[in-house]
Residue frames as qw, qx, qy, qz and C-alpha x, y, z in Angstrom:
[[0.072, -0.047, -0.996, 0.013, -19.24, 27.73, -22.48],
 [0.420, -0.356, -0.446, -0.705, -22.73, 27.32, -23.40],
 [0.392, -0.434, 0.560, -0.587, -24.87, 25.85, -20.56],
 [0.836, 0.424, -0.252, -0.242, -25.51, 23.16, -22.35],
 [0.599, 0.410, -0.608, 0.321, -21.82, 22.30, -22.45],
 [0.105, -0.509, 0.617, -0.591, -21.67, 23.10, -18.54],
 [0.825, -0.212, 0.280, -0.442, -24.37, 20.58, -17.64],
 [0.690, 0.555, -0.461, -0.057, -22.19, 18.08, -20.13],
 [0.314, 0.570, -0.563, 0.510, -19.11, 18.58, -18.24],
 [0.467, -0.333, 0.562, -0.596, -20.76, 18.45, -14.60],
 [0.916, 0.072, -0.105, -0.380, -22.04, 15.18, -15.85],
 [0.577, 0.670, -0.390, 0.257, -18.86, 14.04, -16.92],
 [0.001, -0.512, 0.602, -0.612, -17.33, 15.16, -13.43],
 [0.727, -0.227, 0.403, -0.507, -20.01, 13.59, -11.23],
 [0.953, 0.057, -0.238, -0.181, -19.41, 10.50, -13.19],
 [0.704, 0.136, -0.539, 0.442, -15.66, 9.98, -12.69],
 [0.147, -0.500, 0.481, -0.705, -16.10, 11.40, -9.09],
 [0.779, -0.056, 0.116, -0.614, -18.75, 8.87, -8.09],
 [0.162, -0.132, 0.975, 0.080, -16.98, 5.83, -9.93],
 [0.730, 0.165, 0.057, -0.661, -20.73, 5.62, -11.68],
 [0.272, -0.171, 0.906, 0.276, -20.17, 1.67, -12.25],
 [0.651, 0.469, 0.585, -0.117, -23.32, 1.39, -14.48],
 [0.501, 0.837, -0.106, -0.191, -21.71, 3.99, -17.20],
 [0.216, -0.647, 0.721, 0.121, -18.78, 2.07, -16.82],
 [0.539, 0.080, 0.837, 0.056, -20.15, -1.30, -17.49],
 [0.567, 0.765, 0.208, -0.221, -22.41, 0.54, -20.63],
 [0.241, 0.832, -0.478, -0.146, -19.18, 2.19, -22.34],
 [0.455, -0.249, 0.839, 0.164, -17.38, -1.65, -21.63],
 [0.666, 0.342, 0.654, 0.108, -20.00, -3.61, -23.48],
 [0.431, 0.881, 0.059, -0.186, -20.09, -0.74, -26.27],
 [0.051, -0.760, 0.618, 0.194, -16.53, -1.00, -26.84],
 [0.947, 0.171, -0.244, -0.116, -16.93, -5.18, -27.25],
 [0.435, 0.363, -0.742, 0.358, -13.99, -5.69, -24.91],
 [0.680, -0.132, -0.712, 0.117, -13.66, -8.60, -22.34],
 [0.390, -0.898, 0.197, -0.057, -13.65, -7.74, -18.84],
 [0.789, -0.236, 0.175, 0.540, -10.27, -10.06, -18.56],
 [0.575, 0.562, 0.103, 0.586, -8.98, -7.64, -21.72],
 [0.057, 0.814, -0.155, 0.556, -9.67, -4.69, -19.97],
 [0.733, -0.673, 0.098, -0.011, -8.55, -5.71, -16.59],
 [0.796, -0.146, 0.103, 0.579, -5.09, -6.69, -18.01],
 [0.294, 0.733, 0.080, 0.608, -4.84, -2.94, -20.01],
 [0.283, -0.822, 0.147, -0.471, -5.31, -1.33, -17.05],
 [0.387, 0.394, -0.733, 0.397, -3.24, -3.45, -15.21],
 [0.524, -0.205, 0.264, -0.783, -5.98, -4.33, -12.95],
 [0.232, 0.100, 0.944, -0.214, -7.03, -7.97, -10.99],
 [0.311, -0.348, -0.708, -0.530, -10.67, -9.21, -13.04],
 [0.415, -0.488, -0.722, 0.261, -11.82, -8.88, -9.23],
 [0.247, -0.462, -0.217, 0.824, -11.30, -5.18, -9.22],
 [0.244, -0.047, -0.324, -0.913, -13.03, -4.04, -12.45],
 [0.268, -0.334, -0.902, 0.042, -15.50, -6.58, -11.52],
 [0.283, -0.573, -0.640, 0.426, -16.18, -4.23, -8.44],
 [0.152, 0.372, 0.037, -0.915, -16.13, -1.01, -9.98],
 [0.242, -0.165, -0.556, -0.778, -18.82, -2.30, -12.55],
 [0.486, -0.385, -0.780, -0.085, -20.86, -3.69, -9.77],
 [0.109, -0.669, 0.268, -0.685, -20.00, -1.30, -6.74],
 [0.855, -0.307, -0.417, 0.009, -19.42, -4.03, -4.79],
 [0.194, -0.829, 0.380, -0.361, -17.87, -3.30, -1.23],
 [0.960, -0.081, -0.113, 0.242, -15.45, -6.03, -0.94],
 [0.319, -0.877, 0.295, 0.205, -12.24, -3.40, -0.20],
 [0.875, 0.007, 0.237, 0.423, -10.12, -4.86, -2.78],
 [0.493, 0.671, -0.002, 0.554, -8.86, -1.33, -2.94],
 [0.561, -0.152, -0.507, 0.636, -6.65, 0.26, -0.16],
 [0.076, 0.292, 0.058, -0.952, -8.37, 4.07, -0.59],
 [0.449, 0.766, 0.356, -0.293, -11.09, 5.70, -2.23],
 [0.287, 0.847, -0.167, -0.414, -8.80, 7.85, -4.22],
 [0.103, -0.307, 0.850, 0.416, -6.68, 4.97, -5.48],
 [0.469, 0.435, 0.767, -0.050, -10.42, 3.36, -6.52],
 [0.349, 0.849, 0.117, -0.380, -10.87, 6.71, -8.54],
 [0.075, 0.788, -0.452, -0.411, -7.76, 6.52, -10.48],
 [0.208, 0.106, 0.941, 0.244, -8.15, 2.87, -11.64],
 [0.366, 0.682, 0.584, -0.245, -12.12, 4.05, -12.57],
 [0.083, 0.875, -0.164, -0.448, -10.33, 6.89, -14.31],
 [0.232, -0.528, 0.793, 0.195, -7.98, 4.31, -15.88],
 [0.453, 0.415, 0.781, -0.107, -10.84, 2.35, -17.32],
 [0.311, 0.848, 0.371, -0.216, -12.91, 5.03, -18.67],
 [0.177, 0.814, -0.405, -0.378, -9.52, 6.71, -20.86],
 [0.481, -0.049, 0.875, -0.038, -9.47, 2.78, -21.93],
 [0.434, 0.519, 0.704, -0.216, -12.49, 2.86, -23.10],
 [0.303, 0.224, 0.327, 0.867, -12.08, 6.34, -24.86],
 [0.096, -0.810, -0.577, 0.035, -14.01, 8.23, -22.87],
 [0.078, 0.745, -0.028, 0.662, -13.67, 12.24, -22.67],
 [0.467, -0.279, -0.414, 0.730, -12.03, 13.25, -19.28],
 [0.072, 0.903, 0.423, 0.015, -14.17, 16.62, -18.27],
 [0.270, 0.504, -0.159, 0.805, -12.48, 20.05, -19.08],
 [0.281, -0.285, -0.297, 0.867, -11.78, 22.82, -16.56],
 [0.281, 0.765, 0.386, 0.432, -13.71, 25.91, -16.92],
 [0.513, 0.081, -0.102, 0.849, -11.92, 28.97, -17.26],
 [0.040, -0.703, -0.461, 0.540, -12.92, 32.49, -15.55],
 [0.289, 0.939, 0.181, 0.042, -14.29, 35.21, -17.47],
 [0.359, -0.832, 0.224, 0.358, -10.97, 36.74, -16.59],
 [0.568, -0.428, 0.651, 0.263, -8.66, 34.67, -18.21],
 [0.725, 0.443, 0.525, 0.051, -10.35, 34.37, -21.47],
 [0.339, 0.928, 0.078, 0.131, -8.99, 37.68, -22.85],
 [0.803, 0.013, 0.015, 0.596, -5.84, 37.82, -23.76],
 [0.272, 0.597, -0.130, 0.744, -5.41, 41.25, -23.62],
 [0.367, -0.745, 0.061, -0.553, -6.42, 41.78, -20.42],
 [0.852, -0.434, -0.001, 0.293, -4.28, 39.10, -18.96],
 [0.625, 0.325, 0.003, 0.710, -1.16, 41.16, -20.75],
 [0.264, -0.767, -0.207, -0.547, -2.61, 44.00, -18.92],
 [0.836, -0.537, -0.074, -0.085, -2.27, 42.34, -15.87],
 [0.831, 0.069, -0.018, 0.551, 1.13, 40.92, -16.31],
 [0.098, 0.779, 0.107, 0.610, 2.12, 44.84, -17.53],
 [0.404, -0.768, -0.067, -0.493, 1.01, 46.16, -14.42],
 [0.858, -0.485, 0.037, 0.168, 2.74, 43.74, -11.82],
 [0.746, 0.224, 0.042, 0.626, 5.86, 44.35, -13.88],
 [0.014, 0.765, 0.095, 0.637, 5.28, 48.34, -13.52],
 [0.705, -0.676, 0.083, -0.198, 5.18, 47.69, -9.46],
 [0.950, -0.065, 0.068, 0.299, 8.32, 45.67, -9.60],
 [0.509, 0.258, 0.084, 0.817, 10.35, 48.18, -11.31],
 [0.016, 0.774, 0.023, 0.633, 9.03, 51.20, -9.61],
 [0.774, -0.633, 0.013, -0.010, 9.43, 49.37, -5.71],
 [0.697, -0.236, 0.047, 0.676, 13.27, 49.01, -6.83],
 [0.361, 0.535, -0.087, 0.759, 13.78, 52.55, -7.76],
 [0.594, -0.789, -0.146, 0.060, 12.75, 53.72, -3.76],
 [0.105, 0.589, -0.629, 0.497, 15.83, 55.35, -2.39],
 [0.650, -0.227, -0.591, 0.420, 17.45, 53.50, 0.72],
 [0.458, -0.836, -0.257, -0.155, 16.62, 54.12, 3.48],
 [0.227, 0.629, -0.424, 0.611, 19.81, 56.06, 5.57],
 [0.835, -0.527, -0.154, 0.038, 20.89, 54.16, 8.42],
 [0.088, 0.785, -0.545, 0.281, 23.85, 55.63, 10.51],
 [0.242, 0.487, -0.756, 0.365, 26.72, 53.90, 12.17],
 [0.244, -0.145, 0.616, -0.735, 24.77, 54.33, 15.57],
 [0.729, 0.075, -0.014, -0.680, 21.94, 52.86, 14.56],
 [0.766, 0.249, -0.590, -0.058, 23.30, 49.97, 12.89],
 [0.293, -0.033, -0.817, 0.495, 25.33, 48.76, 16.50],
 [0.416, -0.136, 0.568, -0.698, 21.88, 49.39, 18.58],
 [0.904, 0.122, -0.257, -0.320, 20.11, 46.76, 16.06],
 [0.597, 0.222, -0.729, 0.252, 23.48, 44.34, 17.12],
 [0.072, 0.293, -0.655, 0.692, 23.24, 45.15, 20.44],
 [0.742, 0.032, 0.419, -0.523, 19.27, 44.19, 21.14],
 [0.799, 0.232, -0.554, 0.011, 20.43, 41.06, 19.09],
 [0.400, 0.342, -0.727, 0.441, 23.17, 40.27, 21.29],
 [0.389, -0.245, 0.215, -0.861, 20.46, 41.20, 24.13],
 [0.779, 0.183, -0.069, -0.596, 18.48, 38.77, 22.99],
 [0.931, 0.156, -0.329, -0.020, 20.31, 36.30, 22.81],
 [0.257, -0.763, 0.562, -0.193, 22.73, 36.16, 26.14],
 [0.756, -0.366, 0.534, 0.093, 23.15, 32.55, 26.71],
 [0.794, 0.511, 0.154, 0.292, 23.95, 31.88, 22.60],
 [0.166, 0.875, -0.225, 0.394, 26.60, 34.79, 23.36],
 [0.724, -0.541, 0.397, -0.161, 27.89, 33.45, 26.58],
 [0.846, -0.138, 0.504, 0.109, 28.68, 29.99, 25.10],
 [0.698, 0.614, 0.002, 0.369, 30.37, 31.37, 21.86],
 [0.001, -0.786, 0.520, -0.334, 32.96, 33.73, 24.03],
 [0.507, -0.637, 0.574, -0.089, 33.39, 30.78, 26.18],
 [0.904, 0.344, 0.233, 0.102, 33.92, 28.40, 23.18],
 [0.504, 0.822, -0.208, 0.161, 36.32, 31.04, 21.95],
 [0.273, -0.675, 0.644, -0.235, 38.64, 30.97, 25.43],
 [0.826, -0.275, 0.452, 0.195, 38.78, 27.46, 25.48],
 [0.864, 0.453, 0.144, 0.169, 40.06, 27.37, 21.85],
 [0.093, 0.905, -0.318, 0.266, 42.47, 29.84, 22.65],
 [0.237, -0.749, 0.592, -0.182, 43.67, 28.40, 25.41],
 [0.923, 0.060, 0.352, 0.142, 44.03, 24.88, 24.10],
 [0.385, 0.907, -0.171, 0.022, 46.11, 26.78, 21.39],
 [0.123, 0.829, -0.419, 0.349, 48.40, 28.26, 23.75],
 [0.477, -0.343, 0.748, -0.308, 48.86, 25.62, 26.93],
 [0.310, 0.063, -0.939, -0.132, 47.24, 22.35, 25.12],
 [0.580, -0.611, -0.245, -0.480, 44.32, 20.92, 26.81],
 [0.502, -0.478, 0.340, -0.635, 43.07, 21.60, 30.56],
 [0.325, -0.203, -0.915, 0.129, 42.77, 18.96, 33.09],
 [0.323, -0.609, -0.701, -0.183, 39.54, 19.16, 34.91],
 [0.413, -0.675, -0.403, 0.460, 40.33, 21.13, 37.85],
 [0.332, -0.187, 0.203, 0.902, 42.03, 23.66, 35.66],
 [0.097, -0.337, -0.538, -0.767, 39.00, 23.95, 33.38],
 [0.378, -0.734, -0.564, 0.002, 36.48, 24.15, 36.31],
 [0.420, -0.598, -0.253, 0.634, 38.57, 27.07, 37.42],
 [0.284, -0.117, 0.451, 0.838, 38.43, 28.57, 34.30],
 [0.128, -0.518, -0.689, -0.491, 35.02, 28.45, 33.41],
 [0.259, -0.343, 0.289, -0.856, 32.79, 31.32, 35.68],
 [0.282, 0.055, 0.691, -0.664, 30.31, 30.49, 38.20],
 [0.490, 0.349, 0.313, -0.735, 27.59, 31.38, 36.55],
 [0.657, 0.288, -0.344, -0.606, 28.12, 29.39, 33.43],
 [0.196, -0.173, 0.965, -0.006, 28.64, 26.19, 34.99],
 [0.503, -0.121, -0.635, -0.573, 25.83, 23.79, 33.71],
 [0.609, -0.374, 0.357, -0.602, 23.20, 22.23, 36.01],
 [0.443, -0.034, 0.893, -0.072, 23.20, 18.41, 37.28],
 [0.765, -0.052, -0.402, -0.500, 20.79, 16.65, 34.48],
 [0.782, -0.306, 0.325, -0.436, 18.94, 13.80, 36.05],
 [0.070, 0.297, -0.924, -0.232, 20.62, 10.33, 35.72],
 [0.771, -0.022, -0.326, -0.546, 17.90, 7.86, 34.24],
 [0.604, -0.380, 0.653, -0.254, 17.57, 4.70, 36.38],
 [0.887, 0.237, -0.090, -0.385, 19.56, 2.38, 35.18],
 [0.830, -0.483, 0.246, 0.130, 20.94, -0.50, 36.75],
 [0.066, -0.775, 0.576, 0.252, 24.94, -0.13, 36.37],
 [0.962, 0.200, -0.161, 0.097, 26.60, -3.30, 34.12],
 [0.573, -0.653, 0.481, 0.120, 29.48, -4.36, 36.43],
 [0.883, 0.422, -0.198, 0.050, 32.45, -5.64, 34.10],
 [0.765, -0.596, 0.170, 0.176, 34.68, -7.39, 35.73],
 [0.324, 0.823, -0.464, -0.052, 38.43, -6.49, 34.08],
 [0.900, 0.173, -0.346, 0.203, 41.28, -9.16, 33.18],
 [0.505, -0.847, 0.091, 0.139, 43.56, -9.45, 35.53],
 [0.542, 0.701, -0.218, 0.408, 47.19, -7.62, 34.69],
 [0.730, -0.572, -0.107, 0.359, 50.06, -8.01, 36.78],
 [0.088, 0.942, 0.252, 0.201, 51.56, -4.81, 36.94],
 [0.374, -0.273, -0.450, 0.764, 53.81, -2.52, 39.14],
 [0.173, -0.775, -0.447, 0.412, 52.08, 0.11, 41.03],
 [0.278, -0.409, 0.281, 0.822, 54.45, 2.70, 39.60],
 [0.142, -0.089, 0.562, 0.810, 53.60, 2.45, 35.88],
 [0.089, 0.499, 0.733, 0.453, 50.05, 2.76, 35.63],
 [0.112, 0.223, -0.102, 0.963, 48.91, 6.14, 36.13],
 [0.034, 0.383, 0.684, -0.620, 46.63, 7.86, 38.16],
 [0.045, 0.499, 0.526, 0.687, 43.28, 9.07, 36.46],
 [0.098, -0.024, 0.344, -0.933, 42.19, 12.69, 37.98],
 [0.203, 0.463, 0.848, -0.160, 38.75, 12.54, 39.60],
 [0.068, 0.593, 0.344, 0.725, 36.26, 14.58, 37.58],
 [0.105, 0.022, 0.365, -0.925, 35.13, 17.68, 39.71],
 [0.236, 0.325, 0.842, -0.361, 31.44, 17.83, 40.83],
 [0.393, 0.535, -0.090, -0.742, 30.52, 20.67, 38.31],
 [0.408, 0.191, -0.753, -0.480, 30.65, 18.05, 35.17],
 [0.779, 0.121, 0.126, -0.603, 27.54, 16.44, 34.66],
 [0.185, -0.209, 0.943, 0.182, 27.02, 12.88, 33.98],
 [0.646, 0.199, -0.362, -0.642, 24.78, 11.51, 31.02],
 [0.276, -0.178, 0.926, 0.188, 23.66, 8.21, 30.91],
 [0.296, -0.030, -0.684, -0.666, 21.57, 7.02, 28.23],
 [0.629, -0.003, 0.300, -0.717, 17.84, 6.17, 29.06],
 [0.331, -0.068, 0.854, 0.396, 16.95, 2.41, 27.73],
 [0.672, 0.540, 0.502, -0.069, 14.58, 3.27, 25.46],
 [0.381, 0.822, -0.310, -0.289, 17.17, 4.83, 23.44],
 [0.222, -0.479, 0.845, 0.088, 19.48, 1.96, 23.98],
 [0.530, 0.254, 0.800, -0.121, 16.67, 0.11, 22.61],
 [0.397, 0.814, 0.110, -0.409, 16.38, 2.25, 19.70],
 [0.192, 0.731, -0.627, -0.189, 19.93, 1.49, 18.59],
 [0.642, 0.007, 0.767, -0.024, 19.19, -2.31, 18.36],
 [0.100, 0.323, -0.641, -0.689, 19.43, -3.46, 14.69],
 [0.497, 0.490, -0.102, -0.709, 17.04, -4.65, 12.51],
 [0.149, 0.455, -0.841, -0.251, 17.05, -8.29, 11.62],
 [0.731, -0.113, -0.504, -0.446, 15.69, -11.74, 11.52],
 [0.340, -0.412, 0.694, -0.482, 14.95, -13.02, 14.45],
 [0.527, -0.144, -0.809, -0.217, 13.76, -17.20, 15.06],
 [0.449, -0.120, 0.457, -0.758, 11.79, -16.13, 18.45],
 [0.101, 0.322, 0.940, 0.049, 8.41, -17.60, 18.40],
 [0.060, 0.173, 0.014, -0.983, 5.80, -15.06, 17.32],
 [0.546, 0.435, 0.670, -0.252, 2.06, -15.32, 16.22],
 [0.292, 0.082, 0.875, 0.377, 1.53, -16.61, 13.30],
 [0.441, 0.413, 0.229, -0.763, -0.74, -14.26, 11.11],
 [0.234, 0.247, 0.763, 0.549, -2.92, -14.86, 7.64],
 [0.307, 0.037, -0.139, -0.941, -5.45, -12.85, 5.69],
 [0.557, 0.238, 0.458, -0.651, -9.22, -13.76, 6.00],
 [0.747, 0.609, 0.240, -0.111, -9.72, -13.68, 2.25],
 [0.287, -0.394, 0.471, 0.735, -6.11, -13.53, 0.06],
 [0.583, 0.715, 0.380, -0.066, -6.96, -11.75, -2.77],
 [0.558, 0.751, -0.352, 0.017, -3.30, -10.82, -4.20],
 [0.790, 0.211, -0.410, 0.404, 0.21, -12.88, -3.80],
 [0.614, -0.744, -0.122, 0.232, 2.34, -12.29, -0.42],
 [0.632, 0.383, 0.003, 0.674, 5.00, -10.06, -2.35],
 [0.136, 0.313, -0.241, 0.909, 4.65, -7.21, -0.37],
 [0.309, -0.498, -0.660, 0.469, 3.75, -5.91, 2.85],
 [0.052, 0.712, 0.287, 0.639, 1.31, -2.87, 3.13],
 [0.285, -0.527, -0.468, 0.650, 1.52, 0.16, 6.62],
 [0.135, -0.836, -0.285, -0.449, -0.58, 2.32, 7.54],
 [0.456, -0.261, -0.668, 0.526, 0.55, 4.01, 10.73],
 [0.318, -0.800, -0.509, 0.005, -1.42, 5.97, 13.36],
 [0.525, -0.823, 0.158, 0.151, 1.44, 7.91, 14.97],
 [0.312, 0.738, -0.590, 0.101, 5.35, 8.58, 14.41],
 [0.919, -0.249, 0.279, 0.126, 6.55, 4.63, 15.01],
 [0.091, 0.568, -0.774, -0.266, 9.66, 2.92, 13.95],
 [0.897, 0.139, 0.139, -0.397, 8.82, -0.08, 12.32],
 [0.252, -0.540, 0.776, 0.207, 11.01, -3.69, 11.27],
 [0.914, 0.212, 0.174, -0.299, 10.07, -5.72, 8.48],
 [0.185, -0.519, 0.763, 0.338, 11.90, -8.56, 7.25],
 [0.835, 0.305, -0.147, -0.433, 10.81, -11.02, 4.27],
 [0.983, -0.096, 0.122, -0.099, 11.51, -14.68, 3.96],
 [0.799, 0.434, -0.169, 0.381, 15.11, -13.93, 2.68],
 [0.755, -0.403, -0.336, 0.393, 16.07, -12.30, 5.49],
 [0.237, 0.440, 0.099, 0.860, 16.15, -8.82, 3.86],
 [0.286, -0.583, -0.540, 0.535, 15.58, -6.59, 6.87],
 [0.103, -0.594, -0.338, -0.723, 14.00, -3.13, 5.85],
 [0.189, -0.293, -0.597, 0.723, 13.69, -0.23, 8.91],
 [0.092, -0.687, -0.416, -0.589, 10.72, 2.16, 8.43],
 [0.161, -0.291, -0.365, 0.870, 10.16, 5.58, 10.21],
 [0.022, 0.609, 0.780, 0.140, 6.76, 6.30, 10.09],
 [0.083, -0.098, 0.225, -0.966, 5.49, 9.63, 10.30],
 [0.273, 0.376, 0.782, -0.415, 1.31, 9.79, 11.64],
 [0.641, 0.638, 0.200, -0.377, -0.94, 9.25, 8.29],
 [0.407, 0.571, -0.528, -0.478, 1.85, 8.22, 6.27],
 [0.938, 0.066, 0.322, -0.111, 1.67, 4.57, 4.38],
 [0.014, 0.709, -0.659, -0.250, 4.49, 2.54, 3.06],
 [0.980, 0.090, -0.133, -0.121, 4.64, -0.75, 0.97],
 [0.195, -0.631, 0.735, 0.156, 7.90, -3.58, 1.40],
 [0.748, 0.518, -0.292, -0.295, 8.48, -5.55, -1.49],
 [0.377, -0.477, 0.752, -0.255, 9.84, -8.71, -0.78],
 [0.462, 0.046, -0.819, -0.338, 9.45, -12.64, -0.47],
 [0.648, -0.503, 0.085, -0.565, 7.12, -14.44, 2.20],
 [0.428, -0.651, -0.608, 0.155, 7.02, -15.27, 5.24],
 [0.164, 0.642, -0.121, 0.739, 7.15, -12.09, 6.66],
 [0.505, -0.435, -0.463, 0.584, 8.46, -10.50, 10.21],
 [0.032, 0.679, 0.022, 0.733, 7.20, -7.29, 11.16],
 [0.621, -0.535, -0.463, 0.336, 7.91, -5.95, 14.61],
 [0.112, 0.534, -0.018, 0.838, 7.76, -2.75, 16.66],
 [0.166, -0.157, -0.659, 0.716, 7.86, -1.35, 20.19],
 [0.399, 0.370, 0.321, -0.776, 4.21, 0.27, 19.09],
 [0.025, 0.009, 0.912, 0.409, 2.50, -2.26, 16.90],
 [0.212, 0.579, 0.732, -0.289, -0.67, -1.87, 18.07],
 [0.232, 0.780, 0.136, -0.565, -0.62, 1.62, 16.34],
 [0.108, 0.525, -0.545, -0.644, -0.23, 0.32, 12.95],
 [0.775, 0.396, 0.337, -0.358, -2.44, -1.20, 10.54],
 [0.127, -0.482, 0.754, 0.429, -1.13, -3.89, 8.35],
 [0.805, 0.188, 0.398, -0.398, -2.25, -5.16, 5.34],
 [0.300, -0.529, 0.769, 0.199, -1.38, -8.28, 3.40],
 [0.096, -0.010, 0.820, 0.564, -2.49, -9.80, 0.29],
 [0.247, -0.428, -0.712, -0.499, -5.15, -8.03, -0.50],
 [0.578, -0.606, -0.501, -0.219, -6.81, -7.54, 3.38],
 [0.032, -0.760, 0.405, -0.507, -6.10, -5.91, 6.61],
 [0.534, -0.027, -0.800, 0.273, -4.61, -8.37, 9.33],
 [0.479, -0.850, 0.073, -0.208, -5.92, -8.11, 13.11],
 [0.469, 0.433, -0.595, 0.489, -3.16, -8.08, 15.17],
 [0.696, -0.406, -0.574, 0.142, -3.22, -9.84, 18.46],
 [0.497, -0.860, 0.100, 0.056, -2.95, -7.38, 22.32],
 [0.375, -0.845, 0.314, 0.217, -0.01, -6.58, 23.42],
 [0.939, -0.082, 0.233, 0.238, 2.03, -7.82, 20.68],
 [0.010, 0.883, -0.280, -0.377, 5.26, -6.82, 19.38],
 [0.061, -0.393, 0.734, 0.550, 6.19, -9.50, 16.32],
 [0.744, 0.410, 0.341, -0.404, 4.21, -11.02, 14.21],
 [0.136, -0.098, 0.792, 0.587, 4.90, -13.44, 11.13],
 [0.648, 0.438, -0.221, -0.583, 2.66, -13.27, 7.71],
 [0.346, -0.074, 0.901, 0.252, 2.31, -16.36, 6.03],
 [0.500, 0.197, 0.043, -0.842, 0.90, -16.46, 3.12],
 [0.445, 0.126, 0.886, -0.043, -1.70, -18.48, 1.93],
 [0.335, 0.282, 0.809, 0.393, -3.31, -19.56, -1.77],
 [0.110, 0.075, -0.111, -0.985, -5.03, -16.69, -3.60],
 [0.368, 0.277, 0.887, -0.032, -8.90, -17.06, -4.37],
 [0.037, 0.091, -0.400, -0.911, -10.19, -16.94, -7.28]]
């Protein structure tokens, strides 16, 4: 490549890297097409080529790099040349990439003719054995998986005191902490009985831990739905597309609930930096136990979202043109 050609090319590159909106707006009029024409080819609002021929900062794109690929989308419109790659000296010469190739193959087929290496017996069980070393409590709790299965086999299962006498000392498990939370008293039906027929249930021994859920998991396992609360009432500044879908951004690893005006409920699990659209009808309900850390935007614009809040309805409103 001449150097010539290389200054060409770096042109070229700096142009669609830049979004150059004057060589954009030159290579339109040269071409004799509308902006509406070329805004509908490219599948593109008259308000967005608008702004890449002007370089107006009106954000009616969600990224830079999604502005580049509509600018890019224009400009292979138009028929413009897309810049080439340039290739290393290396690579030009075909023989000397067969060379190459050759040579890696030659290493490949001389690394599998090595002899093995001669490992006795003895050797092999002292590599198991600093495993097994290594790993005492994963070893522990598979031999004492195995005895219970055994002896559920052979006797059926254990009642508590039997299995607390079975298990050793040393693997009993420790107390875990019970999370504070207040007990739900339920008051049973009353059943009129004799004494006789309803059996005694053994207490558990002291060794067996007791879980109880924490409530923000119990709050985790709450579905997903429409809800007629009251909630604030959001809209965009400027609507500059229809209220068909809902745009997130999120900050952090949220769960997120949107629901659209049909009552289609849609869960999202956010990871931190990833973005997600929901496609839908309006009004929209979006709600989440960390709303603040998520940036929502809705025809066209990003919404503010009000302190402490955890729903919020879209509504949308009239597009301007």
């Amino acid at each position: 490549m001449t150097s010539t050609e290389h200054t060409k090319n770096e042109t070229k590159r700096s142009v669609y890297d830049t979004c150059d909106p004057q060589y954009l707006r030159e290579l339109r009029e040269a071409a004799g097409i509308d902006l509406v024409v070329l805004a509908r080819s490219a599948c593109l609002s008259v308000a967005q080529v608008r702004q890449l021929e002007t370089d107006d900062s009106d954000g009616l794109f969600y990224s830079d790099a999604i502005k580049r690929q509509a600018y890019k989308r224009l400009l292979m419109i138009l028929g413009a040349e897309p810049p080439t790659v340039e290739v290393p000296e290396d690579l030009r010469d075909a023989n000397k990439v067969a060379d190459a190739h050759l040579n890696t193959l030659d290493q490949i087929v001389a690394m599998s003719h090595q002899p093995v290496m001669n490992r006795t017996t003895a050797d092999v069980l002292g590599v198991l054995a600093d495993k097994v070393k290594e790993h005492k409590q994963a070893t522990a709790a598979l031999l004492l998986l195995a005895m219970a299965i055994v002896l559920f086999v052979l006797h059926g299962p254990l009642r508590p005191t039997e299995m607390a006498a079975v298990m050793p000392a040393a693997a009993a498990p420790e107390p875990v902490a019970v999370a504070s939370v207040p007990p739900v008293v339920v008051e049973p039906p009353e059943v009129v009985a004799p004494a006789a027929s309803i059996p005694a249930v053994p207490a558990l021994p002291a060794s067996v831990p007791v879980v109880v859920a924490s409530a923000a998991a119990i709050h985790k396992t709450l579905s997903c739905a429409y809800s007629n609360e009251a909630m604030p009432q959001l809209t965009p500044f400027v609507a500059h597309k229809e209220g068909r879908y809902v745009y997130l951004v999120s900050a952090s690893n949220v769960d997120v609930c949107v629901v659209d005006g049909n009552k289609q409920a849609t869960t999202l699990q956010l990871k931190a930096g990833e973005n997600r659209s929901v496609y839908g009808v309006a009004p929209w309900q979006v709600s989440s136990l960390q709303l603040q850390k998520i940036q929502i935007y809705f025809q066209g614009g990003r919404v503010t979202l009000p302190d402490a809040a955890n729903h919020v309805k879209l509504v949308e409103v009239p597009v301007s043109r």
